[in-house]
Structures are given as structure tokens and as C-alpha cells.
C-alpha positions, 0 to 999 in steps of 0.5 A: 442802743443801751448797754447788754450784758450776758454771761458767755460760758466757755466753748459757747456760740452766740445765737442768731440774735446775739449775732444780729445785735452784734452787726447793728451794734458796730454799724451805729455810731458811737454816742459820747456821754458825761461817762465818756468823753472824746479823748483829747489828742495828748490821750489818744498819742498816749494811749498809742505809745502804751500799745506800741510798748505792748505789743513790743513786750508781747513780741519779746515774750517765750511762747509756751509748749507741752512738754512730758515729763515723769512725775518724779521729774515735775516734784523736783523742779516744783519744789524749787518754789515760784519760778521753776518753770524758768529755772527749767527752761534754763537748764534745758537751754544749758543743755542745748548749748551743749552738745556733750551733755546731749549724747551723754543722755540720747548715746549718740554724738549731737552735732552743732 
């Protein structure tokens, strides 16, 4: 089977044919080239550690969220330079953690 390229555009589903290819695709077994060797074990054990260590790093990493804020509110935070989004995610975890901070701004006391 040789190799097919083509241009998928966002949100576009593949045709009835590009689905058909797909299934023969997977179902034929692999051919190894000069351009593709087998990998040797050492290669494949050190691929596996380097996954491993992705998916740890992915594990550890902030999930993202949408937040609203005035414009005013944004200005001032990207004017901080490279790394305001951090240095928002710091001041709201400061004022998480505390709790007279909280009903300063809600007018209610925040229990802990």
C-alpha cells in the first residue's frame, strides 16, 4: 500500500472511501524499509521510558478553564508580559486560601 496524503480541514469528516482505505490500512501488515528499520529492543525500552515520562509530565499539568473578566481586568494582567496568565492563577490561589480576602469582595464571610 503506498503512502496517501490529504489535506483535512477543521471540523471536516472523512468520506466513505478515506474510511474504507483507513480499515484496509490497519488490517495490512507493516512493511519495513531501508527508511524504516525494526527498532532494536534498547530503542524500543527507550522509547517506553520517554512516554512514560510524558504521560507523568501530562498528569502534572493545570487543566485549562474560561474564565470572565472585564477588559479593564485582562489590560492590566497582559501588561505583566509573558506569563500573566501564571501570575493570575497565583493571585486568585492566594485569594482562595484566604478566606478574608473572599468576603472583603463577595460581603459575605467564606468558610474554610
Amino acid at each position: 500500500m503506498d503512502m496517501i496524503h490529504v489535506t483535512v480541514k477543521n471540523g471536516q469528516k472523512p468520506t466513505k472511501e478515506q474510511i474504507k482505505e483507513i480499515r484496509a490500512a490497519a488490517k495490512a501488515p507493516i512493511k519495513y524499509t531501508h527508511d524504516c528499520p525494526k527498532s532494536k529492543p534498547e530503542a524500543l525500552a527507550e522509547f517506553a521510558a520517554k512516554a512514560r515520562e510524558l504521560r507523568q509530565r501530562m498528569k502534572r499539568t493545570k487543566p485549562a478553564v474560561t474564565i470572565r473578566i472585564t477588559p479593564d481586568c485582562l489590560t492590566k494582567y497582559k501588561a505583566l508580559g509573558k506569563g500573566y496568565t501564571g501570575i493570575m492563577a497565583d493571585v486568585l490561589s492566594y485569594a482562595a486560601d484566604n478566606p478574608e480576602i473572599l468576603s472583603r469582595v463577595s460581603g459575605t464571610m467564606v468558610a474554610r
